[in-house]
N, CA, C and O atoms as CSV, one atom per row, in Angstrom:
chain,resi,resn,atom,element,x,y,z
A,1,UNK,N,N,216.545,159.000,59.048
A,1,UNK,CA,C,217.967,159.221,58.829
A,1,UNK,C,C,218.673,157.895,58.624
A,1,UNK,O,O,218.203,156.990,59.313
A,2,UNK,N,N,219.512,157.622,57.978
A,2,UNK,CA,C,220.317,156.856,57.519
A,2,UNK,C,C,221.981,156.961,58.471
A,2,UNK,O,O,222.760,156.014,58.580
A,3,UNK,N,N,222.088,157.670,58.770
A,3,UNK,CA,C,223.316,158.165,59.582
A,3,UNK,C,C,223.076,158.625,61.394
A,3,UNK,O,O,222.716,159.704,61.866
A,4,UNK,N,N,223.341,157.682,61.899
A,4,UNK,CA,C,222.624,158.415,62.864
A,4,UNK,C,C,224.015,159.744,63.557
A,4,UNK,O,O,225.193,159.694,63.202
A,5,UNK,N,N,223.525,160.657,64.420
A,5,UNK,CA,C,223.704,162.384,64.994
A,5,UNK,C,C,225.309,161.976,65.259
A,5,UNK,O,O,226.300,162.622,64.919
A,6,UNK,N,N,225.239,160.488,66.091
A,6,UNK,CA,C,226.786,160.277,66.682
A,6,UNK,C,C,227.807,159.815,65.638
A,6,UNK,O,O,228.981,160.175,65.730
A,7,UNK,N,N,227.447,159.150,64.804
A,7,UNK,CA,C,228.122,159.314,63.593
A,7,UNK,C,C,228.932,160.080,63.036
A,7,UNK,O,O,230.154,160.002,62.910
A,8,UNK,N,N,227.818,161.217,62.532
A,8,UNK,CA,C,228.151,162.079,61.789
A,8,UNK,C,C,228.994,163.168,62.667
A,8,UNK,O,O,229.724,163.994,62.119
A,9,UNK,N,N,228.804,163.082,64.236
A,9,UNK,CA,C,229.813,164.025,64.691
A,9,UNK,C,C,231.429,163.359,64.684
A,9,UNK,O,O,232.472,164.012,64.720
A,10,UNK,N,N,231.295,161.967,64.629
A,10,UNK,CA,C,232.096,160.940,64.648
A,10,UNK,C,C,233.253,161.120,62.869
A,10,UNK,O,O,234.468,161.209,62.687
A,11,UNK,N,N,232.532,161.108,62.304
A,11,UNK,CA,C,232.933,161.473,61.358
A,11,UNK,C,C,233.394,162.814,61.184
A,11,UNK,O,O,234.533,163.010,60.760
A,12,UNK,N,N,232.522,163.884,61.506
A,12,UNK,CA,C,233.345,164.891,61.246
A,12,UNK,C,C,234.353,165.206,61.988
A,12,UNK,O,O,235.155,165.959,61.435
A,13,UNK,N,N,234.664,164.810,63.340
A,13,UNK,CA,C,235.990,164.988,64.124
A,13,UNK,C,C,237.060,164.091,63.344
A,13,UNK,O,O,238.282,164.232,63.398
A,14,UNK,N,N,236.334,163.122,62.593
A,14,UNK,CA,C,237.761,162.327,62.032
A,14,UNK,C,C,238.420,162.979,60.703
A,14,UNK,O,O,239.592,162.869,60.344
A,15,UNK,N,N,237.596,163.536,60.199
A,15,UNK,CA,C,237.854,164.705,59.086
A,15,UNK,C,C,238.678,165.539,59.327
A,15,UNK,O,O,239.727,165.748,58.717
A,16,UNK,N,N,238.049,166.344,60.696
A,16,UNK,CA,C,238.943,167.427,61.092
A,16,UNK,C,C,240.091,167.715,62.012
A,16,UNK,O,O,240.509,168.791,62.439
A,17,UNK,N,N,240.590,166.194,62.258
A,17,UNK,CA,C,241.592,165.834,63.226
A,17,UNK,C,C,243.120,166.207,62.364
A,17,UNK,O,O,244.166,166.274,63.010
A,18,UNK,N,N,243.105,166.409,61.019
A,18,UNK,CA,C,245.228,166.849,60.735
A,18,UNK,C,C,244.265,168.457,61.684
A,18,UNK,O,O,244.589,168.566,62.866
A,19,UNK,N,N,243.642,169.095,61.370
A,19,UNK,CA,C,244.254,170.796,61.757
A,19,UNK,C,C,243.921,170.847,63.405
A,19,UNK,O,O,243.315,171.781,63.931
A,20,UNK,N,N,244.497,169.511,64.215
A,20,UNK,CA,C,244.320,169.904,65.167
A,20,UNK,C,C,246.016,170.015,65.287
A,20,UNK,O,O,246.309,170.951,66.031
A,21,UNK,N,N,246.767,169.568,64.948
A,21,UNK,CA,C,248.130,170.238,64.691
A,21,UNK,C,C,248.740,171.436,64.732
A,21,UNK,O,O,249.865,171.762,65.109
A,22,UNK,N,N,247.565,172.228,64.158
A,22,UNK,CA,C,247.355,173.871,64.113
A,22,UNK,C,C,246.975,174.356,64.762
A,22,UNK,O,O,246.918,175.578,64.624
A,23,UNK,N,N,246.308,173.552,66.244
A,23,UNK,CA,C,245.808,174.238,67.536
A,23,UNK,C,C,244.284,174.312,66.753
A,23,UNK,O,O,243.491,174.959,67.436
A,24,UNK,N,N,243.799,173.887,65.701
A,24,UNK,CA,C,242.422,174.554,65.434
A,24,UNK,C,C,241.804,173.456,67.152
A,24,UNK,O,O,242.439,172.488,67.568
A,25,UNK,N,N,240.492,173.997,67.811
A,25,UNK,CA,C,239.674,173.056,68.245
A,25,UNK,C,C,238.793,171.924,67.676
A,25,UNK,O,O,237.587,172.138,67.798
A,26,UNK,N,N,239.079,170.965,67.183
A,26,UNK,CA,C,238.197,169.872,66.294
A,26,UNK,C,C,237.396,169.599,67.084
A,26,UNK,O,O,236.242,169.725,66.675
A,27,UNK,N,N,237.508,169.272,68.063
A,27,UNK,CA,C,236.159,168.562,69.012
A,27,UNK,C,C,235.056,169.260,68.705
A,27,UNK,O,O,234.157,168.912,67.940
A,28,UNK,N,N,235.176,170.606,69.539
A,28,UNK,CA,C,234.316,171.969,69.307
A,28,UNK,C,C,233.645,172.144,68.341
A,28,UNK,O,O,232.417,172.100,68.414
A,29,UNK,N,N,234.423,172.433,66.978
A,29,UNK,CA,C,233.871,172.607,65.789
A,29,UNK,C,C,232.713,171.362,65.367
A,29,UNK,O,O,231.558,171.511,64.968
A,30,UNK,N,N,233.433,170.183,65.598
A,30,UNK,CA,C,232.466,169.003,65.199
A,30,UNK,C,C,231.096,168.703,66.167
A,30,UNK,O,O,230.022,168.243,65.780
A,31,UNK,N,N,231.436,169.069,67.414
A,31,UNK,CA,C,229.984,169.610,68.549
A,31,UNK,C,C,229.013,170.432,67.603
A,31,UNK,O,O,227.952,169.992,67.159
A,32,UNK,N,N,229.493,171.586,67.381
A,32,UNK,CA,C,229.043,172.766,66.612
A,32,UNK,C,C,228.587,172.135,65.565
A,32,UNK,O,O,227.433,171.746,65.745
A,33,UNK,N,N,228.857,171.976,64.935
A,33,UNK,CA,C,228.289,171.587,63.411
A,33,UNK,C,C,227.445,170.103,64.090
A,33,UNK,O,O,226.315,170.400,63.701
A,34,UNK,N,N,227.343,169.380,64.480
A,34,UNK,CA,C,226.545,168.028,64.662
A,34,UNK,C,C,225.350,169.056,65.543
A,34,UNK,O,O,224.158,168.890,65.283
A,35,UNK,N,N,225.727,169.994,66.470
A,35,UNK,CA,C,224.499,170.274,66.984
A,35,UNK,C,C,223.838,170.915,65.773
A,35,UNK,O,O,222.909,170.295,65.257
A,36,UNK,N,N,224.165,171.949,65.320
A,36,UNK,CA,C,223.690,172.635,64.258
A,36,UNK,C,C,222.877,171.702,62.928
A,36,UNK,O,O,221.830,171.846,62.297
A,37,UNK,N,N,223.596,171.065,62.928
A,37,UNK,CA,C,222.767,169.551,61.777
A,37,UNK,C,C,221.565,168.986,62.592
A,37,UNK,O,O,220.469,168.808,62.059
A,38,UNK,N,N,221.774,168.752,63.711
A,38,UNK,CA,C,220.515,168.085,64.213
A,38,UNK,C,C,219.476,169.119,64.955
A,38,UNK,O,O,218.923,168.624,65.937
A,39,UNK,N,N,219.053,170.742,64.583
A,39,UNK,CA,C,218.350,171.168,64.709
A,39,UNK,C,C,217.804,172.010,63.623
A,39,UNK,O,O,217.000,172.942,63.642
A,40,UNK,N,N,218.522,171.373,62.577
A,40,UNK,CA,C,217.878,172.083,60.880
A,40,UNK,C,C,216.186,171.640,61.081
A,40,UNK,O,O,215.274,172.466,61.063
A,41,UNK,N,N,216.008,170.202,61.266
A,41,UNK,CA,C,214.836,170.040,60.981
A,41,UNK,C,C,213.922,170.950,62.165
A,41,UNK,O,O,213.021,171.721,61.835
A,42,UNK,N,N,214.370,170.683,63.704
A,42,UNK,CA,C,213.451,171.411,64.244
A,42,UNK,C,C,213.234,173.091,64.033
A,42,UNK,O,O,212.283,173.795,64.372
A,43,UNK,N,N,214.094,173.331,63.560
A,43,UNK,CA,C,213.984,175.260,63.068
A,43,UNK,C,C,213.031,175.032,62.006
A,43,UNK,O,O,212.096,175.815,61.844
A,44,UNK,N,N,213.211,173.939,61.213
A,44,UNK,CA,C,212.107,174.054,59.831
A,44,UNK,C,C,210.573,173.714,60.509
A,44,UNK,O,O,209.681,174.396,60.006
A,45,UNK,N,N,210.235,172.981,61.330
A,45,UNK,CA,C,209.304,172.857,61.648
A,45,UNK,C,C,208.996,174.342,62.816
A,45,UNK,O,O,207.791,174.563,62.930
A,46,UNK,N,N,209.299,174.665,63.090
A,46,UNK,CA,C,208.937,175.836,63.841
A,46,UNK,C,C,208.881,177.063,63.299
A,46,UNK,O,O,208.245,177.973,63.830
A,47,UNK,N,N,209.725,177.232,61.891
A,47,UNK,CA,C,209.626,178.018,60.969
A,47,UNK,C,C,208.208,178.011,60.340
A,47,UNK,O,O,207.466,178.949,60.048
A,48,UNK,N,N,208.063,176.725,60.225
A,48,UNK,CA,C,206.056,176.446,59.094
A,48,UNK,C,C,205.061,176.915,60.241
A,48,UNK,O,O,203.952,177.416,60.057
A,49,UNK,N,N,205.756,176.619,61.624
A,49,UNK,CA,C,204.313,176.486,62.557
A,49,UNK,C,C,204.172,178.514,62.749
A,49,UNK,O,O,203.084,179.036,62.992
A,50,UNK,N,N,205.642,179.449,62.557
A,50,UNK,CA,C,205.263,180.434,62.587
A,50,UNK,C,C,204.769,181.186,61.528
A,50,UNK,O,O,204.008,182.149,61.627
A,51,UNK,N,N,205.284,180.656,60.394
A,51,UNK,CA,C,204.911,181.215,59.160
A,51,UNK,C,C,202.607,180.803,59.069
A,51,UNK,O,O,201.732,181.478,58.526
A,52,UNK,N,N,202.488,179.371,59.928
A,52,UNK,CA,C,200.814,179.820,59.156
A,52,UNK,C,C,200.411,180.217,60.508
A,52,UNK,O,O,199.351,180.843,60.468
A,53,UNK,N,N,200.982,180.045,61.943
A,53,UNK,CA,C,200.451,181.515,62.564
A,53,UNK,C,C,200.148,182.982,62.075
A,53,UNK,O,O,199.162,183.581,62.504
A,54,UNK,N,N,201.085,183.595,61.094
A,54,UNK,CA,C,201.420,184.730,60.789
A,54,UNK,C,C,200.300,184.986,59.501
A,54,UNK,O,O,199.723,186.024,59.178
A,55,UNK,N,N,200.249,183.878,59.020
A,55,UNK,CA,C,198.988,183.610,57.665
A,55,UNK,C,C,197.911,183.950,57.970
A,55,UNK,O,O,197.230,184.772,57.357
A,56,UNK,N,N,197.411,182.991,59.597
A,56,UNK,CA,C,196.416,183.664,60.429
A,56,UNK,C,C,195.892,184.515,60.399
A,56,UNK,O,O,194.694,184.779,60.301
A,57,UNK,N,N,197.053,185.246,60.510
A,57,UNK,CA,C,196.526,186.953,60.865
A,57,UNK,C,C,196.582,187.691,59.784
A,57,UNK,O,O,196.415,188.901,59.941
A,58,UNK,N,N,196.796,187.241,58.602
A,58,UNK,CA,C,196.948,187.969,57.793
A,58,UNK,C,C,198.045,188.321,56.494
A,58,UNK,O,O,197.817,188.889,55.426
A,59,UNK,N,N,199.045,187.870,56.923
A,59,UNK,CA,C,200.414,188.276,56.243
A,59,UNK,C,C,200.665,187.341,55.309
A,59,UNK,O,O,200.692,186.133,55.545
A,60,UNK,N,N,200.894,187.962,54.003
A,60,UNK,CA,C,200.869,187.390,52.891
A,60,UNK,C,C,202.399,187.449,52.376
A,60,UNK,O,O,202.900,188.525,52.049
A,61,UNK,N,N,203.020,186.392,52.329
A,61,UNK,CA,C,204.336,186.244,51.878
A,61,UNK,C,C,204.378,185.772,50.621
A,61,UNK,O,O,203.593,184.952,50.145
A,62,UNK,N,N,205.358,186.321,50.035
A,62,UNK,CA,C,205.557,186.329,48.597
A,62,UNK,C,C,204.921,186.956,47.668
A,62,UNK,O,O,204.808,186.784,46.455
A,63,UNK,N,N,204.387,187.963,48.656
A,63,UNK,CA,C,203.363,188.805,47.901
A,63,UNK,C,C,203.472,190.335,47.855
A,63,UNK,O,O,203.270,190.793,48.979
A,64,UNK,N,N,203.766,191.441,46.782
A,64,UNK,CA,C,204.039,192.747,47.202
A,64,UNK,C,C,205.424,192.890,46.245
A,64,UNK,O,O,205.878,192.214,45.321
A,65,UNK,N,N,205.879,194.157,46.967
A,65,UNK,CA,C,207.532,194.498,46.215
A,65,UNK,C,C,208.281,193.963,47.133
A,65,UNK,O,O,207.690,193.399,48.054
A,66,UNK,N,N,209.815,193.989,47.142
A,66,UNK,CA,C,210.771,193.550,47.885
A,66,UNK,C,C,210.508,193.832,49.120
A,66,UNK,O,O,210.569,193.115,50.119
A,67,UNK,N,N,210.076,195.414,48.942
A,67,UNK,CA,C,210.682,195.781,50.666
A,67,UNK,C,C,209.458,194.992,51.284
A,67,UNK,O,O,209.600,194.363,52.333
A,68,UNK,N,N,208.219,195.041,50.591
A,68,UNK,CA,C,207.608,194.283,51.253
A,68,UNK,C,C,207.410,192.866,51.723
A,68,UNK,O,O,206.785,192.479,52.711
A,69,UNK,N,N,208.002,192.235,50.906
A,69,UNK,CA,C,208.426,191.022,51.009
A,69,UNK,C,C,209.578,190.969,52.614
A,69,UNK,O,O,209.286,190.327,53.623
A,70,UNK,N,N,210.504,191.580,52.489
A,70,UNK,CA,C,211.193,191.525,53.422
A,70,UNK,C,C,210.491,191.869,54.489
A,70,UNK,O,O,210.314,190.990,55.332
A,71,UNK,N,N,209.966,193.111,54.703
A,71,UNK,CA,C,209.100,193.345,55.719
A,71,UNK,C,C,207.910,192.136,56.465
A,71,UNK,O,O,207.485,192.323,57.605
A,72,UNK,N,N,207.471,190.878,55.593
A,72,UNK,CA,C,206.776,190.213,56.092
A,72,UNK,C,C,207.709,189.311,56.509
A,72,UNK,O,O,207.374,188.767,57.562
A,73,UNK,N,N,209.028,188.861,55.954
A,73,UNK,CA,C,210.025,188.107,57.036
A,73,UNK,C,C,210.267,188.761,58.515
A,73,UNK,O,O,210.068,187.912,59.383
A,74,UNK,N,N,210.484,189.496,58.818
A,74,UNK,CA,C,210.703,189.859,60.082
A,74,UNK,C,C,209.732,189.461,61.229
A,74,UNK,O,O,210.139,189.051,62.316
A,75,UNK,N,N,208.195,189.636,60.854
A,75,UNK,CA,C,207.528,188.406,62.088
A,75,UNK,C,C,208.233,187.507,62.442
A,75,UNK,O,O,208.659,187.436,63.595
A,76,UNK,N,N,208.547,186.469,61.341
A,76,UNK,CA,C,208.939,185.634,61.425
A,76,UNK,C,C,210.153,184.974,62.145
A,76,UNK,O,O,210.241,183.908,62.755
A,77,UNK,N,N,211.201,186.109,61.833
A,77,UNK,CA,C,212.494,185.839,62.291
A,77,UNK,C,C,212.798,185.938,63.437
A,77,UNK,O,O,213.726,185.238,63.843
A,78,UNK,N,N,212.180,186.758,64.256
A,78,UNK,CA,C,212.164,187.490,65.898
A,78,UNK,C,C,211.714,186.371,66.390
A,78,UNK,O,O,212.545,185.938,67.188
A,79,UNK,N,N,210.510,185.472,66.276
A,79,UNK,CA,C,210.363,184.516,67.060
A,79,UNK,C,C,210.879,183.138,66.674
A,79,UNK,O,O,210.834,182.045,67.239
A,80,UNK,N,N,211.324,183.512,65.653
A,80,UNK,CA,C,212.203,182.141,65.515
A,80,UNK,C,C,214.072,182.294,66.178
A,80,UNK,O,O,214.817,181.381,66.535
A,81,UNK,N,N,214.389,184.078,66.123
A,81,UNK,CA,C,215.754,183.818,67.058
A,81,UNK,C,C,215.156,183.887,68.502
A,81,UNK,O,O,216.031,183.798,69.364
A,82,UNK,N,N,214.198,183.989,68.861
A,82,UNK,CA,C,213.979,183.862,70.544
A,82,UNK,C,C,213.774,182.555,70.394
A,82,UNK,O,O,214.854,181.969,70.472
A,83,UNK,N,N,212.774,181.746,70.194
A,83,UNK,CA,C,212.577,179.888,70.227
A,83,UNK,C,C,214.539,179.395,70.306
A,83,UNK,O,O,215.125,178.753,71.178
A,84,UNK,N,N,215.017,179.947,69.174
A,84,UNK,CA,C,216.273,179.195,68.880
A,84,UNK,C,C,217.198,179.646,70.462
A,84,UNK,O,O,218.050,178.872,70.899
A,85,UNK,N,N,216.883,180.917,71.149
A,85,UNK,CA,C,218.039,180.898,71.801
A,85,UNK,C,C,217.341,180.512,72.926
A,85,UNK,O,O,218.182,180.593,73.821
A,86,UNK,N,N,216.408,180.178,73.365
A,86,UNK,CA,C,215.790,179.001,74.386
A,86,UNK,C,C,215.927,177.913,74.164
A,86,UNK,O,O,215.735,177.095,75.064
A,87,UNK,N,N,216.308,177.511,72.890
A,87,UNK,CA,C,216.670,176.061,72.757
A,87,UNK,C,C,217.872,176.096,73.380
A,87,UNK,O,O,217.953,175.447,74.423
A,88,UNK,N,N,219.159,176.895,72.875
A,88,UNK,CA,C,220.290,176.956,72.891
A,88,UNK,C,C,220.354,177.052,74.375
A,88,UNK,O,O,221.043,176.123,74.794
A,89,UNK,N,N,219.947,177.743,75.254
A,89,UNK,CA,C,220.009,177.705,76.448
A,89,UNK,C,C,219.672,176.341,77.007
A,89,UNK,O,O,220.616,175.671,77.424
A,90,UNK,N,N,218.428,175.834,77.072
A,90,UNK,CA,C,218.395,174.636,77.455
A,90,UNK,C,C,219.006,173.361,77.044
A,90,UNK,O,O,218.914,172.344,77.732
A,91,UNK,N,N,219.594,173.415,75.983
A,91,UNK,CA,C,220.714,172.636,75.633
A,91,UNK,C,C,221.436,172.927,76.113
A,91,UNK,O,O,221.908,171.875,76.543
A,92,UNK,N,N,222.306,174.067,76.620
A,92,UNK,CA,C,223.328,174.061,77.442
A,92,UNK,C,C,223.158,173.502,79.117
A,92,UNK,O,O,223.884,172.773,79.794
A,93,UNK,N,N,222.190,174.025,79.346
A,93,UNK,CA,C,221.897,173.811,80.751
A,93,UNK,C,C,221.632,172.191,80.395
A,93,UNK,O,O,222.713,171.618,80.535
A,94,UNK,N,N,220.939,171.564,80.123
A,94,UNK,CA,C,221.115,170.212,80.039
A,94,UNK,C,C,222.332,169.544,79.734
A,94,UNK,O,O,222.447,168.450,80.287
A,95,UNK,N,N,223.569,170.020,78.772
A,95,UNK,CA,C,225.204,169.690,78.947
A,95,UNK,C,C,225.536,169.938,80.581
A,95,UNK,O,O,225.647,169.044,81.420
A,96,UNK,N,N,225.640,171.112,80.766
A,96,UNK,CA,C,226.341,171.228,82.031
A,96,UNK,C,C,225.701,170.092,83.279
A,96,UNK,O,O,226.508,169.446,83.948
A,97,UNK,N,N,224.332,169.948,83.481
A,97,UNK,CA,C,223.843,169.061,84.151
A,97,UNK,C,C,224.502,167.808,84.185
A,97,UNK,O,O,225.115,167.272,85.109
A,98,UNK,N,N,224.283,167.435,83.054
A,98,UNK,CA,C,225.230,165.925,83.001
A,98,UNK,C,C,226.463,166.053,82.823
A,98,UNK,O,O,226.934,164.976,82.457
A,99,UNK,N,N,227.442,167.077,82.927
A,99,UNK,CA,C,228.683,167.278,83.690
A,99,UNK,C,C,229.550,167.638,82.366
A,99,UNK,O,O,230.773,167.767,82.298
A,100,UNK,N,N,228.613,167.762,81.360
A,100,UNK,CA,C,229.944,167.698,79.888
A,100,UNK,C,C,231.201,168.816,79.767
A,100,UNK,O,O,230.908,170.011,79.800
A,101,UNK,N,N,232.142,168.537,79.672
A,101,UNK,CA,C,233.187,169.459,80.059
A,101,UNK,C,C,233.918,169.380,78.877
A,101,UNK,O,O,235.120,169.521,79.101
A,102,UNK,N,N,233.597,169.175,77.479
A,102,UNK,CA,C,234.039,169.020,75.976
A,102,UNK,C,C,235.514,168.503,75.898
A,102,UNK,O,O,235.875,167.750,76.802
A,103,UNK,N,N,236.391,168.826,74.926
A,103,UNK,CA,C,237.484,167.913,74.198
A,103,UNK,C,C,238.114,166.965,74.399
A,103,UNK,O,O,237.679,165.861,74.072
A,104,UNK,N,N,239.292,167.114,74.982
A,104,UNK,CA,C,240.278,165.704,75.022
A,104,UNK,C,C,239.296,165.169,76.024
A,104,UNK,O,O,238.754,164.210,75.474
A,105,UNK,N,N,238.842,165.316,77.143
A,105,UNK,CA,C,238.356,164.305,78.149
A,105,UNK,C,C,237.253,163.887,77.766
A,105,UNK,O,O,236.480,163.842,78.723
A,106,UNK,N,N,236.520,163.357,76.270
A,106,UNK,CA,C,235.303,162.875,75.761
A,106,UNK,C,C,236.012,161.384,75.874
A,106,UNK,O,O,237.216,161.183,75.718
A,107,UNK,N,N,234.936,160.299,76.202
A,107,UNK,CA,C,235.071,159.186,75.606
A,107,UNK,C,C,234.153,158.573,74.410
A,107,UNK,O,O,232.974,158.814,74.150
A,108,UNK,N,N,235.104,157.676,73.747
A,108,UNK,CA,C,234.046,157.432,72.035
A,108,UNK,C,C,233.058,156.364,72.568
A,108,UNK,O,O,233.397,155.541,73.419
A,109,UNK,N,N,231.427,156.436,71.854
A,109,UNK,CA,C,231.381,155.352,72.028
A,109,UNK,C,C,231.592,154.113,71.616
A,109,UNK,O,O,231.547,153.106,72.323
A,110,UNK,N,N,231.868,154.179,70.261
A,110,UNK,CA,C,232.605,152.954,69.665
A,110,UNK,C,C,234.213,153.552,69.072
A,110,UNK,O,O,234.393,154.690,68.640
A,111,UNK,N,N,235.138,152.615,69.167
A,111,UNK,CA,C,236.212,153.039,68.895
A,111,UNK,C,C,236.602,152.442,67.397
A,111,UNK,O,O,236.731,151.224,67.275
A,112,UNK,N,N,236.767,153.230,66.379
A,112,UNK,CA,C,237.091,152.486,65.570
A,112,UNK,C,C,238.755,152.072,65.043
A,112,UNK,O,O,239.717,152.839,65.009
A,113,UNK,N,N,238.733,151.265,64.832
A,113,UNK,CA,C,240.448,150.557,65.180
A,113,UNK,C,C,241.100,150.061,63.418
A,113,UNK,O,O,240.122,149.468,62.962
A,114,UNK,N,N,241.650,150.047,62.869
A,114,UNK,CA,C,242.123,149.922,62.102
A,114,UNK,C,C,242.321,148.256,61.568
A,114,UNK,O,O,243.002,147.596,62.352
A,115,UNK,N,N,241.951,147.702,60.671
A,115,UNK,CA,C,242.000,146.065,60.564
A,115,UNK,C,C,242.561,145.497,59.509
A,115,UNK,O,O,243.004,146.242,58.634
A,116,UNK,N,N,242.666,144.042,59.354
A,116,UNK,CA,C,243.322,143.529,57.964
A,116,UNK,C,C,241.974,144.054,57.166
A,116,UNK,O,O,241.969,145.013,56.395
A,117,UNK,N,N,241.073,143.408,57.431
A,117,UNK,CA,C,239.601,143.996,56.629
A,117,UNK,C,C,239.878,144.855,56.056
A,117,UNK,O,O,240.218,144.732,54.880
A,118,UNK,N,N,239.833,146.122,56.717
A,118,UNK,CA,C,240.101,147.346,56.057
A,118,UNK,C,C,240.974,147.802,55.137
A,118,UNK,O,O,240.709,148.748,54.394
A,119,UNK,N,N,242.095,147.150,55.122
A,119,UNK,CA,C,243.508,147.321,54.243
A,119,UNK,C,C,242.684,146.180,52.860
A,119,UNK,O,O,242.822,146.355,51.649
A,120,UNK,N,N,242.031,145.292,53.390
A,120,UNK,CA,C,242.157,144.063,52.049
A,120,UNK,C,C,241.123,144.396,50.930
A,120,UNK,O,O,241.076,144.089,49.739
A,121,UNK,N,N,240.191,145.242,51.856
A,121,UNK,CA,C,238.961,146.063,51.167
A,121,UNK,C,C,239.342,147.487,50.755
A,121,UNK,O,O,238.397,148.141,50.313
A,122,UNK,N,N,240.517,148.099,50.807
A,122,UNK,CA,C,241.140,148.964,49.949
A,122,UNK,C,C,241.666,149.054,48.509
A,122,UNK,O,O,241.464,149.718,47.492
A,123,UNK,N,N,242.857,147.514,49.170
A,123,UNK,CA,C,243.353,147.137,48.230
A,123,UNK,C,C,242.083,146.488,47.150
A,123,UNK,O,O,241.948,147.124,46.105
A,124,UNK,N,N,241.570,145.811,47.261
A,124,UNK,CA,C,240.487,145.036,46.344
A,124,UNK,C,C,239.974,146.244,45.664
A,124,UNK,O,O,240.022,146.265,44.434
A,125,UNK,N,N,239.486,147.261,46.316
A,125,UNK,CA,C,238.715,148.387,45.326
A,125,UNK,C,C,239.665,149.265,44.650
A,125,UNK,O,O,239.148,150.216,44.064
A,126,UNK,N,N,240.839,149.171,44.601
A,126,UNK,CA,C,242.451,149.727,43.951
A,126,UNK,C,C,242.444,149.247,42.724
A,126,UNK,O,O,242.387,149.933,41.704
A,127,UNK,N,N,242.517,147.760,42.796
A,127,UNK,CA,C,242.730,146.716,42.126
A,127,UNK,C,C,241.591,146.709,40.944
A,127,UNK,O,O,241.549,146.590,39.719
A,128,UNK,N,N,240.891,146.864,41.801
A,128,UNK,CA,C,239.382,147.105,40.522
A,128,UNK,C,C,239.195,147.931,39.908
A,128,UNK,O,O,238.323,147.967,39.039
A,129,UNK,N,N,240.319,149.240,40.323
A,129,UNK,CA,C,239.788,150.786,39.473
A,129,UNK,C,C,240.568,150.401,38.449
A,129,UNK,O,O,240.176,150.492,37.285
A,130,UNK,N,N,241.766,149.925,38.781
A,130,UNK,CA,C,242.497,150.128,38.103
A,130,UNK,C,C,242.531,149.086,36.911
A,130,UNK,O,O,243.203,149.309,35.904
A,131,UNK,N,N,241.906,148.136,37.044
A,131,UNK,CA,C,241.190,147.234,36.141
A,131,UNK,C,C,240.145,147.587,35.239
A,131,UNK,O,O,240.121,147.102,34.108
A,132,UNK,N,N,239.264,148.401,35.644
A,132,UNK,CA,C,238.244,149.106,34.872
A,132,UNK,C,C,239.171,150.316,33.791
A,132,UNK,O,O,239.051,150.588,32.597
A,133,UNK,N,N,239.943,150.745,34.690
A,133,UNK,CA,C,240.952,151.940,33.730
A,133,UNK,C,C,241.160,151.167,32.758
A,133,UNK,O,O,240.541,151.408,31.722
A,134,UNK,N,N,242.084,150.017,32.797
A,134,UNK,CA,C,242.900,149.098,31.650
A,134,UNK,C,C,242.124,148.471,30.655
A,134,UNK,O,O,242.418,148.401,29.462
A,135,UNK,N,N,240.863,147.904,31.345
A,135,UNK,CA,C,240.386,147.858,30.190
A,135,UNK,C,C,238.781,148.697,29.529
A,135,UNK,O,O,237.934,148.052,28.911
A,136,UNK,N,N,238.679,149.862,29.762
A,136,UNK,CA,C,238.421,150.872,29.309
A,136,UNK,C,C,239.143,151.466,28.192
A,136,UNK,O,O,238.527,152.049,27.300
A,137,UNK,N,N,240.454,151.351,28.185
A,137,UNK,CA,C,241.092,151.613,27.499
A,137,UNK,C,C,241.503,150.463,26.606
A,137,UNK,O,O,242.306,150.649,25.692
């Protein structure tokens, strides 16, 4: 990964911070979605490890008419929503352990603060579009 998990939840709360105006929950949502991002890969790997269990025994996917096709997803899916909601459980029980009590009372771990940097490296890339526009034309 190029981005690391705290980041990207970092980012998406900063995204979704105007509709907290609106009472939406941003914290929450950006929990939600960062957890949800950082267990794509483990569902995919537990998805392959059930799918050539299921090969094992027999079950040929992608193979047949629809219904049958669908019919050979369903192995699949039952033990992949039980794995997922044992994850989900023990992820919770591991939050509550270490005391996490979600929104306003989070602290960041890096704070990011606003700088001349930042304004001079705006302006400079402004300056340049708009230079490329002019003489483009």
């Amino acid at each position: 990964l190029t981005t690391s998990p705290l980041e990207i939840s970092d980012a998406m709360e900063s995204l979704l911070k105007p509709l907290k105006y609106l009472k939406v929950p941003v914290y929450e949502i950006s929990l939600m979605l960062s957890i949800a991002l950082r267990f794509v890969p483990t569902l995919m790997d537990e998805t392959a490890k059930i799918m050539n269990a299921q090969r094992s025994r027999g079950v040929n996917f992608g193979e047949g008419s629809l219904v049958e096709q669908v019919k050979a997803v369903i192995p699949i899916l039952i033990p992949l929503f039980v794995s997922s909601f044992n994850r989900a459980e023990d992820l919770a029980t591991a939050m509550e352990a270490r005391g996490y009590k979600g929104g306003e009372g989070r602290t960041k771990f890096r704070v990011h603060v606003w700088k001349l940097r930042d304004t001079m490296t705006i302006i400079a890339f402004a300056v340049l579009t708009i230079a490329l526009i002019i003489l483009k034309n």
